[in-house]
Every structure is written in structure tokens, then in C-alpha cells.
N, C-alpha and C positions, 0 to 999 in steps of 0.2 A: 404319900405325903412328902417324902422325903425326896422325887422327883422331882416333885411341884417347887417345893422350894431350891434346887439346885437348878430348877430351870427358871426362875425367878431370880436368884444371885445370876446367872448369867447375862438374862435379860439386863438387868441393873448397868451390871460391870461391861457392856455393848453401849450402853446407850450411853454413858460415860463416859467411856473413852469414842465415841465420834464425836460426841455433846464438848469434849475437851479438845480436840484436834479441831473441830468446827472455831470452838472463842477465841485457841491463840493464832490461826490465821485470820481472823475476823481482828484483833487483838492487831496485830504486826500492821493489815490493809488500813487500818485507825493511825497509826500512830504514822502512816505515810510512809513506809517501807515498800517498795518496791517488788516486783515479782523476781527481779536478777538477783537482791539482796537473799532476799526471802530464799533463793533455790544457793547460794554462797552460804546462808545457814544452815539450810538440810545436809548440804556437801560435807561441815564443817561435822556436825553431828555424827553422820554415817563414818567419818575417816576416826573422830576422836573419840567424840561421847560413847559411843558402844562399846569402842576397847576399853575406857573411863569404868563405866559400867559391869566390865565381864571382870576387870580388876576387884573391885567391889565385892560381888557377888562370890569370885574365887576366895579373897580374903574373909567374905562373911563365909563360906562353908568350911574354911577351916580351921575359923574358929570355934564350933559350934563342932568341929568332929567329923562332919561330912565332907572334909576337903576332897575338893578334885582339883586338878592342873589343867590348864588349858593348853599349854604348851605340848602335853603329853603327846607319844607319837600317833597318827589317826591309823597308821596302816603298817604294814608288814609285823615282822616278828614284836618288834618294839609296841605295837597294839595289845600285842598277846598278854603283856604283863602286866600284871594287877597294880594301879597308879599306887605309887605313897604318898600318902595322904598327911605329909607335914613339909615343912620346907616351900622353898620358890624351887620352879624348874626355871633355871638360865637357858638349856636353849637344848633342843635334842637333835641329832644328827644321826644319820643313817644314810647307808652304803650297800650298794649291792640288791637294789628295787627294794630296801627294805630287809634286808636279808638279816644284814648285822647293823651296828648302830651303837650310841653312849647317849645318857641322860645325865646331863649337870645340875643336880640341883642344891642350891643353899640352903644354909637355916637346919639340917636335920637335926633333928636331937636324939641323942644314944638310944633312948626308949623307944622311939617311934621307928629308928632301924632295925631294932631287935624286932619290933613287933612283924614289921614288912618281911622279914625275914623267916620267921612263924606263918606267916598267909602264903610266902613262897613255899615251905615245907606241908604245909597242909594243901597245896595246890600239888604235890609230888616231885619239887624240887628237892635234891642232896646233895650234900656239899662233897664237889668233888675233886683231886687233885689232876692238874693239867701241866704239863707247861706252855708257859702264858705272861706275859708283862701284869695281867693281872691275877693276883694271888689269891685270892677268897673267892671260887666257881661254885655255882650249883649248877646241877643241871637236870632236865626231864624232858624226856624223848625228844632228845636231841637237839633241844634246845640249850645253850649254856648261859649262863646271867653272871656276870662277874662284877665287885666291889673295889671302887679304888679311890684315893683322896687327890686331887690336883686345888693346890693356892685353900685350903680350908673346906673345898666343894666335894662334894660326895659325887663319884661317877658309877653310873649302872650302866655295862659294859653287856651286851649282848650278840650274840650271835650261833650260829652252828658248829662252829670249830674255834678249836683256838688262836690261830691265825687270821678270822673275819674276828676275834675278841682284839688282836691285835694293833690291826687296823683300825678298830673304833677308836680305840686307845689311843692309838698315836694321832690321830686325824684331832682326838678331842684335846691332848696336852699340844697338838700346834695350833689350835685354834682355827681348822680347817672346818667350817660349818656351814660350807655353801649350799650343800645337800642339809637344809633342815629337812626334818621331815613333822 
């Protein structure tokens, strides 16, 4: 029973959205819009509205507690770390295919670093001492995550050694962010 009806909501939710995509081109060819116009809408859509949209959607998750970042890194070491889920990411950079790298993000609030902090340790992160430009390290098999403040922004500093922590560092207080990643 419970098939039938999931396959019936979907049936539904198909024939709706072609049945919707069908009237506003039917809709646009009415109103004497053009097919050049018409493909300058879709263009306009694809570049704005979506990112419009991933805004939204970022903001509606977390508010609700489920935030994610979109910004967050897709790959190398900066992947590996579990997103915090409060704040905007300003902008994340990485160096070394990925190796090492810094996450700017605004907006955290003391609770929700504490907490990120706790999901770091219960993932086998310890705080460790280094020397380093950045002073609060953890680290877990050889990975190290470091904490630092630039302009009110919270920076999460990563890499394998102290020196790739270094280099994130300074790349991110000169605003060197050619390499987002």
C-alpha cells in the first residue's frame, strides 16, 4: 500500500512539473517573447537564480540546525573535516592539491565553536601544542586543524605539518585566494 501511494505521489509530482515547464513556455510563446529572449532567460536563470536558490536553501538549513556550507572544501584534506554548521563560509583556500588550506567563516557563535570542537574530539582530534602562527592545534593522524581570528572571522587552518598550517595562514591574512578550493 505504501508503494502504491509513493508511486502515485510521484506520478503526481512528474506530471506537474512537465505540466508546469509545458504553460510557462506556452505562457512566454503567448505573450510574444521570442525563442533568443526566452534562451537570455534560461542563461539568466542558470548563472543567478540557482546560486539565488543554493543561498536560500543554505540559509534555510541553518536555521533549522541542519546547516551545511556550500562553500565548504569538495576535496583534499579540507573535505575530511566535519563542516560547522553555524556562521557564512567567506571563502576557503587550499594549497598543495589540497594538502593544506584555511576556512574563513563569519557569524560563529562561541557555542557553536565549542560544539565543532567536541565533534572534532569525538572524531579523535587533541589539542596539541606546535610551533605555529597558529596557536589552538588539534590534531589526528596527521592531520592538524588549527583556530585563529583575522578582522572578527574565524579561520580553520589545516594541514599536515606546521609549516603547510603556516602557509594557509599567511596566504589567508594576505588575501591570497586564488586557489579556492
Amino acid at each position: 500500500m505504501a508503494k502504491k501511494s509513493l508511486c502515485l505521489a510521484i506520478a503526481v509530482l512528474a506530471a506537474a512539473l512537465l505540466c508546469s515547464c509545458s504553460f510557462i513556455d506556452s505562457a512566454m510563446a503567448e505573450a510574444g517573447l521570442d525563442g533568443d529572449l526566452r534562451d537570455k532567460i534560461d542563461t539568466a536563470w542558470d548563472e543567478v537564480g540557482k546560486e539565488g536558490i543554493k543561498a536560500v536553501i543554505d540559509d534555510a538549513w541553518r536555521e533549522y540546525g541542519l546547516g551545511r556550507s556550500l562553500d565548504w572544501p569538495q576535496k583534499g584534506n579540507g573535505a575530511l573535516l566535519p563542516k560547522l554548521r553555524d556562521g557564512k563560509t567567506e571563502f576557503a583556500y587550499s594549497g598543495g592539491n589540497g594538502a593544506y588550506g584555511c576556512i574563513c567563516v563569519s557569524g560563529v557563535s562561541g557555542g557553536k565553536l565549542a560544539e565543532y570542537k567536541e565533534k572534532l574530539a569525538s572524531i579523535g582530534f587533541a589539542e596539541t601544542v606546535a610551533e605555529c602562527s597558529v596557536k589552538e592545534l588539534y590534531t589526528c593522524d596527521g592531520l592538524t586543524v588549527g583556530f585563529a581570528q583575522l578582522d572578527g572571522d574565524l579561520l580553520i587552518c589545516y594541514g599536515n605539518t606546521p609549516e603547510e598550517i603556516d602557509s594557509a595562514y599567511a596566504a589567508a591574512c594576505s588575501g591570497e585566494t586564488a586557489e579556492n578550493a
